[in-house]
C-alpha positions as CSV (number, residue, x, y, z in Angstrom):
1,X,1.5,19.5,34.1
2,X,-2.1,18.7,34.9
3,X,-4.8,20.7,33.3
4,X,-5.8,23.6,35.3
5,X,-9.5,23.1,36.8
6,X,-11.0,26.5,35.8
7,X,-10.5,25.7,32.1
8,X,-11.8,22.2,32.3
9,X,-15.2,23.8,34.1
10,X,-15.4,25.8,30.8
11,X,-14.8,23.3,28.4
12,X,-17.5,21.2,26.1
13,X,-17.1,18.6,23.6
14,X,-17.1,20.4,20.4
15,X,-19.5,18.2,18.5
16,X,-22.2,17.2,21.4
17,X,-21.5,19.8,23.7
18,X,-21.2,17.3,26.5
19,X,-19.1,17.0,29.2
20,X,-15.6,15.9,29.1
21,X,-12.7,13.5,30.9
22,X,-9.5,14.1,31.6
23,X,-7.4,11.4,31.8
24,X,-4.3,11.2,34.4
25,X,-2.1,11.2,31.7
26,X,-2.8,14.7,31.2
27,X,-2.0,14.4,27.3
28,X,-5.8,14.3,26.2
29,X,-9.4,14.6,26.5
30,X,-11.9,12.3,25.8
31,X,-15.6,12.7,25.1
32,X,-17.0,9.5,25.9
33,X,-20.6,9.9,24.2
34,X,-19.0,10.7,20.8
35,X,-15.8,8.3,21.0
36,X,-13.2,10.7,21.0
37,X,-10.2,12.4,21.8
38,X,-8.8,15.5,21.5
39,X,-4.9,15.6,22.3
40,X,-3.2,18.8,24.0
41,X,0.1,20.4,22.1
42,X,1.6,22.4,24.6
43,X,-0.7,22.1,26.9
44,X,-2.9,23.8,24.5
45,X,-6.3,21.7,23.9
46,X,-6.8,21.1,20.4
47,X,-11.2,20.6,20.6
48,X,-11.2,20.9,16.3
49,X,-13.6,17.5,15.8
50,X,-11.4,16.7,12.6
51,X,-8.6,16.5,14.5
52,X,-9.6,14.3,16.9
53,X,-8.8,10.9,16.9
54,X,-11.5,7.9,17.7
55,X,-11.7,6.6,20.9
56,X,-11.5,2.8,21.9
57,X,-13.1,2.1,24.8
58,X,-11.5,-1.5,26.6
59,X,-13.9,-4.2,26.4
């Protein structure tokens, strides 16, 4: 299910308040300024910055 565009207009990256993507796979979001993502459990996103996992970005 892809994530519905009125929540993504009201989300912010937890830890710099910066914007976010949303990958196509529709299974996470990534904050590219502070390497991470946050994954979705039940299409529930989990924005908790210790729960997060880092991001690698391909070189």
């Amino acid at each position: 299910m892809p994530f519905p565009s009125d929540l993504k207009a009201l989300l912010a990256c937890p830890k710099c308040k910066g914007s976010l993507l949303y990958p196509d796979s529709g299974q996470e979001i990534h904050c590219v300024a502070c390497k991470l993502i946050f994954r979705l459990e039940n299409d529930v996103p989990i924005m908790l910055i210790e729960e997060a996992e880092p991001l690698n970005e391909p070189e």
